[in-house]
N, C-alpha and C positions, 0 to 999 in steps of 0.2 A: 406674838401669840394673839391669840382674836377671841373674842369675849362673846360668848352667846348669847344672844340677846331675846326678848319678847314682843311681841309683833306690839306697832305702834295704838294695836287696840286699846293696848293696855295702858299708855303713857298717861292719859288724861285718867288716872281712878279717881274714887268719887269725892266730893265736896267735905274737906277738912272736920276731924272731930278734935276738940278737947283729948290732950295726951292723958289724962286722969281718966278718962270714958273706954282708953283705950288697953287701961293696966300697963303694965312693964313690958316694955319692946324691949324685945334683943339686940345686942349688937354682937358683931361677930368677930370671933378670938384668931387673930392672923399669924398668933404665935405659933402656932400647927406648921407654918410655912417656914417666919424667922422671927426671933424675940423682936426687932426696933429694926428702924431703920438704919442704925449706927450701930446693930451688932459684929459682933465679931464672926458668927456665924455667917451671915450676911454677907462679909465683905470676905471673907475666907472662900465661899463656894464661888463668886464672884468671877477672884484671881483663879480658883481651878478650871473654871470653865474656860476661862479666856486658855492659861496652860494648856487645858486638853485638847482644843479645837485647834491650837499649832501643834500639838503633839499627834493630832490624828490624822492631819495633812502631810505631815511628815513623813507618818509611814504608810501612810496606803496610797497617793495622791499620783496618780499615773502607772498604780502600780494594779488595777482591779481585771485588768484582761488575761492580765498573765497567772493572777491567783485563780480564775473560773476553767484554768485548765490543767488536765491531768490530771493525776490520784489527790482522793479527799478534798475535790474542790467544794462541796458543798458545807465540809466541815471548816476550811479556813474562811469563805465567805461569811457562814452563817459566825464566826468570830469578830469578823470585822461591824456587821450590822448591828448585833448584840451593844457593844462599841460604841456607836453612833447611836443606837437608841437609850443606851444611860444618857449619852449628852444630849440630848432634845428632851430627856426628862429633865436633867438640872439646866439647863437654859427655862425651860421651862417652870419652872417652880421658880426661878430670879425673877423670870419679866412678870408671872402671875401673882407674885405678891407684890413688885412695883403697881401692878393696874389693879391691885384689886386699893394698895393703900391710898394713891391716885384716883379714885372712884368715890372715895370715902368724906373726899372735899378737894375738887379740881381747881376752887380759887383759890388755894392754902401755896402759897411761892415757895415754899420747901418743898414739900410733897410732889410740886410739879416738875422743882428741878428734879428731885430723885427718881419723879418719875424717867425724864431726860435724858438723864446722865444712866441713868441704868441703859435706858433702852439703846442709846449711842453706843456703851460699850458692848451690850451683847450684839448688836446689828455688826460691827466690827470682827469683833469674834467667830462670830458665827460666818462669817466672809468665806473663813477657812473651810467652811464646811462643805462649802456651794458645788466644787468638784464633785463630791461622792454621788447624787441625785446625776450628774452629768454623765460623769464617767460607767455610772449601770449600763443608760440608756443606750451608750455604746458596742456595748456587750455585745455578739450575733445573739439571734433570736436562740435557735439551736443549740448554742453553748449552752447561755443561761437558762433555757429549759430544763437541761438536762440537768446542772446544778438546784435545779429547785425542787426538781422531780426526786430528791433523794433528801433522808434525813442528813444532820440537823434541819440544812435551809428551810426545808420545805412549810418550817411553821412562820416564815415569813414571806410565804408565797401569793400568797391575796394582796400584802402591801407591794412587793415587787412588780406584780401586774397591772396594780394600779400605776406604778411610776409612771410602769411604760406609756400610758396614756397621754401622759404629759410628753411624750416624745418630740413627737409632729412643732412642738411651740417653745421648744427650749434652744437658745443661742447660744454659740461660740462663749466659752467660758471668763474670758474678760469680758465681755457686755454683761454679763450674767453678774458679774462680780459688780460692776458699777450700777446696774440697775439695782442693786440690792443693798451697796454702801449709799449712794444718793436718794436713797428711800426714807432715810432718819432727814433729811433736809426739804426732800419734797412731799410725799403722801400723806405721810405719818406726821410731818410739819402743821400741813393746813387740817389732817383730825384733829389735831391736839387744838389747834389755832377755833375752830369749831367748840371743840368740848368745852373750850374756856371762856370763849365769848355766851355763849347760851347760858352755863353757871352763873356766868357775871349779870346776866341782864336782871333787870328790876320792872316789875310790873303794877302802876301804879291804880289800885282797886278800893274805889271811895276812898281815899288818903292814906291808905295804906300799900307800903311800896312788898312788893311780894318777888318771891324765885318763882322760876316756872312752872315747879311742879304744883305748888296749891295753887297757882292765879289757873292752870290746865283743873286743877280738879272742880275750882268753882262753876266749870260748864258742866258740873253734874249738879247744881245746886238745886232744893225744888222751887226756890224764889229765880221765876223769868228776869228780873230784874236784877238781881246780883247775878246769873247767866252773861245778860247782855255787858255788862259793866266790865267783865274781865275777860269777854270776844272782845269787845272796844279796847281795852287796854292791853291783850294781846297785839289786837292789829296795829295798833300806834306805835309799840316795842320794836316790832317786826319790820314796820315801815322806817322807820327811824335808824334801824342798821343791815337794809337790801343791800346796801353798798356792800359792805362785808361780806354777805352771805351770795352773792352772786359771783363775788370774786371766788370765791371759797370752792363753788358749784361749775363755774367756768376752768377754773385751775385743774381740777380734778377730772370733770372732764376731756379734756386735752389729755392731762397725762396718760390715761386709760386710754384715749386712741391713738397716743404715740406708742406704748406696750402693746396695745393690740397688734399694730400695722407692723410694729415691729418681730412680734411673734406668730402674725400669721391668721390670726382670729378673722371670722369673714364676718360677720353679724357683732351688732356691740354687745350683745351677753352671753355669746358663748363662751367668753373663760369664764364665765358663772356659772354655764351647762356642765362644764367642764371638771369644775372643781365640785361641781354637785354630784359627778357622777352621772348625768340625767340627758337623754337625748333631748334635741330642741326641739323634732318634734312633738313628743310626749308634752312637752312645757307648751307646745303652741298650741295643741290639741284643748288642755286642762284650762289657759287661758282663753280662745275660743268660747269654749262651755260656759266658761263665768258669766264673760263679756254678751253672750244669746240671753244669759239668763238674770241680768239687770230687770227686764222689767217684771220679771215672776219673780224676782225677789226682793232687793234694795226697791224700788220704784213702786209695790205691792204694799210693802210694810210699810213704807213712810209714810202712806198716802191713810194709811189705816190709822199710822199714829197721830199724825194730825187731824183727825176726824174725834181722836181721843181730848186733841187738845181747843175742840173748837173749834179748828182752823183752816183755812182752805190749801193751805202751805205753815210747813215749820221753817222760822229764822233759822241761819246756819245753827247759830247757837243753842236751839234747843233739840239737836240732831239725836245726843244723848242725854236728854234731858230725861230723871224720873217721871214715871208717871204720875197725872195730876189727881189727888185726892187719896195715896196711896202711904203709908207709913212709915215713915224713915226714920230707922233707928242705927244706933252705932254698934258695931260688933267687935269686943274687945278681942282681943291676942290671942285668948287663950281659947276664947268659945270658936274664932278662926283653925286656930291649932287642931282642937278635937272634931272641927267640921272636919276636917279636908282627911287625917286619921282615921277617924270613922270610916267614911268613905273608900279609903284607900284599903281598911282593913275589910270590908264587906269584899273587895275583888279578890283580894290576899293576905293573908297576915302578914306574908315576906314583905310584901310592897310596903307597909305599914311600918314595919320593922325599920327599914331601911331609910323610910322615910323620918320615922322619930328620931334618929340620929343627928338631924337636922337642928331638931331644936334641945336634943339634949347636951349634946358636943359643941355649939356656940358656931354655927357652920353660916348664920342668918344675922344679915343686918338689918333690922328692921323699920328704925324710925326716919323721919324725914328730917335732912337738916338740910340750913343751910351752905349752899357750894354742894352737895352728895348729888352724886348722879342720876341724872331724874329716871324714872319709869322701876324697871328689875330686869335685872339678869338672872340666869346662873352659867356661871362658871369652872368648868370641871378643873381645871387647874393641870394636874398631871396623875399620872397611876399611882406614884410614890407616897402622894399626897390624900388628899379627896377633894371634893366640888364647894363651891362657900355661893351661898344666894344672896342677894341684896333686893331691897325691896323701898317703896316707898308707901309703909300700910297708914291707912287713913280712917277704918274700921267700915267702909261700905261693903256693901254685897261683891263689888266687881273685885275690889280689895281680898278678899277670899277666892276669889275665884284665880287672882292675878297669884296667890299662893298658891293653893292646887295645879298653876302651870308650871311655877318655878321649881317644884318639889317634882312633878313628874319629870324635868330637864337635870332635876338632881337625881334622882331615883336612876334612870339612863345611863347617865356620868359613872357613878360608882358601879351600875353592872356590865358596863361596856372597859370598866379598868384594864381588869383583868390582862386585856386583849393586849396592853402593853403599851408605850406611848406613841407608836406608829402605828397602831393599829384600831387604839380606843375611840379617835375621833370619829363621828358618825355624818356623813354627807348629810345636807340642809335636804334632800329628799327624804330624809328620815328622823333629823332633828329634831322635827315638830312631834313626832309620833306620841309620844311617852307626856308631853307638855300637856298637848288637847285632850288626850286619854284623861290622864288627871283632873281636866277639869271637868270631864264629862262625866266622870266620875261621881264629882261631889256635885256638878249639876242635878243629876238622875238621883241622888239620895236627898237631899236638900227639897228638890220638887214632890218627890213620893212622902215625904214627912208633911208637904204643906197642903191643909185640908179647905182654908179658907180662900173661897174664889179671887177673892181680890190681891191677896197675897200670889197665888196661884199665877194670874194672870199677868203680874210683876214679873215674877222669876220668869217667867217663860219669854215674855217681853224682853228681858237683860241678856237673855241666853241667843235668843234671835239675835240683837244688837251686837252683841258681841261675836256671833259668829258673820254676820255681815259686813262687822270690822275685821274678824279675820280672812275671810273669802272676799269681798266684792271690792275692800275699800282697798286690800292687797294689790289686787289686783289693777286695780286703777291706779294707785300706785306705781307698778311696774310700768304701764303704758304711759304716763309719764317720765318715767325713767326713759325709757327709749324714744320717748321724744325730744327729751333733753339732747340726749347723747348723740342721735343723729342728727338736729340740728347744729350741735356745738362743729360739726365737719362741714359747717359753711363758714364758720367762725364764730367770734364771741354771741352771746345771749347774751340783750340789755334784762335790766329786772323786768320792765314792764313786757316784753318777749316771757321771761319764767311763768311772771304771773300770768298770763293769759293761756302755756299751756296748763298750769294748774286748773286754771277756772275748766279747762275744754274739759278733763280727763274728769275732774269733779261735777260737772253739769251731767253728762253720759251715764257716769255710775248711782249718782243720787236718785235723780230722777225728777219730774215735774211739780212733787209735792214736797223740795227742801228748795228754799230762797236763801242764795248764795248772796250778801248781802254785801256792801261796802268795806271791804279790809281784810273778808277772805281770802283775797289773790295772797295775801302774803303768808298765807298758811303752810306753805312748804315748806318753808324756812327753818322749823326746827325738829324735822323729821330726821333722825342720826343715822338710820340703815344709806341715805342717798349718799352720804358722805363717808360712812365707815367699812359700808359691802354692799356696792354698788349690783341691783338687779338680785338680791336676798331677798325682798321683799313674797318673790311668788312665793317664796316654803311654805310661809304662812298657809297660802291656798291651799296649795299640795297635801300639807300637815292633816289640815282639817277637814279636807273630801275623802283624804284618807284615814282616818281617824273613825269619821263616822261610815262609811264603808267597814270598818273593822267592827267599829262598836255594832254596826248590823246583824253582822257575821257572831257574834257577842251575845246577841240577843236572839239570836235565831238558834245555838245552839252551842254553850258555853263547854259542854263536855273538852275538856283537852284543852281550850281556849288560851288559861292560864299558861301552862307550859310551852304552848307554840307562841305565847306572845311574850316572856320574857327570853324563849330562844332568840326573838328579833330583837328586845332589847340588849340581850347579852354579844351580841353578834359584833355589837360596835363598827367599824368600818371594814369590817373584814367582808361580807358578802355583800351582793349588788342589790338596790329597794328589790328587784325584781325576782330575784331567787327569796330574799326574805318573807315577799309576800303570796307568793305560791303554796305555802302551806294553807292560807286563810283561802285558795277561791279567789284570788283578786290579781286582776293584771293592769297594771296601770299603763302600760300602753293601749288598751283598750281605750277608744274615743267614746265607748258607754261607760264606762268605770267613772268617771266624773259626775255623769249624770246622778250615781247612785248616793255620790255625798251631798250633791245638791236639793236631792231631791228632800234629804231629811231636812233643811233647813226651810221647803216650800211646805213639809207638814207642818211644821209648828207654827208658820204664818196661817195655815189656814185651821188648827186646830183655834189659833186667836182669834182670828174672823166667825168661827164657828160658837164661841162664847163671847161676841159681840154680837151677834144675830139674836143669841137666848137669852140677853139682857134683857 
């Protein structure tokens, strides 16, 4: 199962407050899924599952050519799918409450076994399963047309179509079967190997030894001096275990171009394109666009924000640094809550609705501990089920904003259910949709409440940043990635190799007015999309050029708006971004359609430049 995650804009929120400033943080009730670890419930669905995935090998298992023909083929096929999509539901709801309790404290040696020991036995299990995805693909074109082109099947005919996609890259069914038992000992080995080592490290900030998440959030602090102190004590952490993390980044890599080479993949991120649903051009195009428009945007802003700060250039460390002379206050849980509700109720009352479910049903983890997984997800879990969020709230502004993402990725979850477990999932081309929305959401209310210029100028400031973290820094990101990847096909990367492609990809997207200082090279290091989905990075991009493209369309003429935009959330993975997006006027294969999300993030750079001129 794979955990949705939020772009690493969000990992670093802001500068620690007092839990008493912050009221009562939720924690989230996982009894919804199974009472304990050591339930009876638990280890009962366990043994079924494993039963059923022999039981359903058993009888369908070379048996699917001959079912696609002759009378009521549509109705014994659409039997068997039905079938198999119970058991990807209860596999599913097993491994989602191993990772979600797994998440909750990754240095906890219980937890980690169960998280192990779970994921061992259903990777096993599920072995059995590996034929059926095989054996479709075998099908003639022709037969299975015609089987899907009639009821029952035909309500799983969007997921079927999409198999076939996977055709062209699927092998012989013993490699199939070992690449898929060897994946608990090697992929899934060095994540877990990753998740644990980053939990565990200790950051020592003025004598206090710290986890990652508040020594990352102290580079929000308004004191430049506790800033530098905890870049410094990052980079020393960092530096201190390259070993590890370049083994980790070296391994990984390899593995992914032995799967590639073995399956066929010509470029190192097309099984990313692939599993996106999303042609490479379209991706090259959208990254192109970015990459022209560094200096009208990252290169523009920074150069503006250092002019804020006095400075002729900003240390790395004060890249998201508040602004100087400006108010920082803490925003408790609850005043968070009713931002982002508010907001959410101004576009829809549904949206709203669905959304308070969140915090009235225990669906939200909220506070920071130690070992708990740093940054926030959300996680839709399975259909049977619902979506649970975790978060690491600290009560700043980006803090609210990092909930209005997570809640629209939950909002999404529960209206793309429906669609079934094979079907709910939504391609990373579209993932982002519902997250950005959300936050642009209580963005655009949060701003129109605030009257006072300096306030004013803040928020608009955080909103840039953060969307320059999700479009520019993405994308540098990815160019990275591929530089990783392709060079690892000469052989290993030493660290001092990682680090310096880091430093290229980071100097390019920055721009001339951020000074990339001593110990940034090791900044890679504990970015988790490189390691856990490899080349996810672009959605980000994608999410938010398409987002505001939408919210355009939004603002230009909301009549009907609501209902064509929860038909694309309700859609789940069942239509392609591009049929989805035709109702709005928007075609993202279009090599202008990029321009039009970028372009709203060069107004509000110069709407700032425009009330710096009137100062």
């Amino acid at each position: 199962m794979t955990f949705q995650t939020i772009s690493p804009a969000h990992l670093p929120s802001a500068a620690g407050a007092a839990q008493a400033d912050l009221g009562s943080l939720p924690e989230w009730n996982l009894s919804h899924l199974y009472p304990g670890m050591d339930s009876e419930a638990f280890k009962r669905d366990l043994a079924k599952a494993e039963a059923e995935c022999k039981a359903f090998a058993e009888a369908y298992r070379g048996k699917l050519d001959a079912m696609v023909r002759g009378d009521k083929a549509s109705e014994r096929l659409n039997e068997v799918v039905k079938r198999y999509e119970a058991l990807e539901d209860l596999l599913g709801r097993l491994m989602s409450y191993a990772g979600l309790i797994y998440s909750g404290d990754t240095t906890d040696p219980v937890r980690a076994k169960f998280y192990g020991d779970t994921q061992e036995r259903l990777t096993t299990a599920s072995t059995e399963l590996l034929f059926f995805a095989l054996e479709l693909n075998r099908i003639e074109d022709a037969v299975l047309d015609k089987a899907m082109g009639e009821q029952p099947l035909a309500h799983y005919k969007p997921w079927i179509e999409d198999l076939r996609k996977d055709k062209p890259f699927q092998l012989e069914d013993k490699i199939e079967q070992l690449f898929h038992e060897k994946s608990v000992t090697g992929r899934s080995a060095w994540n877990r190997l990753f998740d644990e080592t980053i939990a565990s490290l200790r950051f020592t900030v003025r004598g206090e030894e710290l986890p990652i998440e508040p020594t990352l959030n102290k580079l929000q602090d308004p004191d430049e001096s506790v800033r530098k102190d905890a870049s410094d004590a990052l980079a020393k952490t960092f530096k201190a275990n390259l070993r590890t993390f370049t083994l980790i980044t070296n391994t990984l890599a390899k593995d992914k171009e032995i799967s590639d080479r073995w399956r066929g993949f010509e470029d190192v991120a097309d099984s990313r394109h692939l599993a996106n649903r999303v042609e490479r051009e379209v991706v090259e195009a959208m990254v192109s666009a970015v990459r022209e428009a560094y200096p009208r945007l990252s290169h523009r802003y920074y150069a503006l924000k250092a002019k804020w700060f006095g400075k002729d250039k900003l240390d790395h460390w004060d890249r998201n640094a508040p602004l100087p002379k400006v108010e920082q206050r803490t925003i408790s849980w609850n005043e968070a809550r009713d931002t982002v509700l508010a907001a959410y109720s101004d576009f829809s009352p549904r949206m709203a609705d669905i959304a308070r479910r969140f915090f009235d049903e225990q669906w939200i983890d909220a506070p920071t501990r130690p070992g708990k997984a740093p940054g926030a997800f959300a996680h839709p879990t399975v259909p049977s089920a619902h979506p649970y969020v975790l978060l690491n709230y600290q009560g700043k502004p980006r803090d609210v904003m990092t909930l209005a993402h997570e809640l629209g990725h939950g909002v999404h979850q529960v209206m793309a259910g429906p669609n079934g477990a094979l079907m709910a999932p939504t391609p990373l081309t579209l993932a982002e949709t519902a997250s950005v929305f959300g936050e642009m959401l209580t963005f655009r209310r949060l701003l129109d409440q605030t009257k006072d210029p300096v306030q004013r100028k803040a928020m608009l400031a955080a909103k840039v940043e953060d969307m320059l973290n999700t479009v520019v820094r993405q994308i540098a990101f990815y160019s990275f990635e591929r530089k990783v990847h392709l060079e690892r096909r000469n052989g290993e990367l030493t660290a001092d190799q990682l680090c310096d492609l880091w430093m290229s990809v980071q100097d390019e997207s920055l721009g001339p007015a951020i000074r990339l200082g001593p110990g940034y090279e090791s900044f890679w290091t504990y970015i988790p999309h490189f390691i856990h989905s490899p080349f996810y990075v672009y959605a980000y991009a994608f999410g938010d050029c398409l987002v505001n493209s939408l919210y355009g369309v939004y603002e230009r003429s909301n009549e009907g708006f609501v209902d064509r935009y929860f038909a694309l959330l309700s859609a789940g993975g069942t239509k392609h971004y591009s049929e989805l997006l035709a109702p709005f006027g928007l075609d993202a294969g279009d090599p202008a359609f990029w321009q039009i999300g970028l372009s709203m993030i060069e107004r509000l750079i110069g709407e700032l430049e425009a009330m710096e001129q009137a100062a």
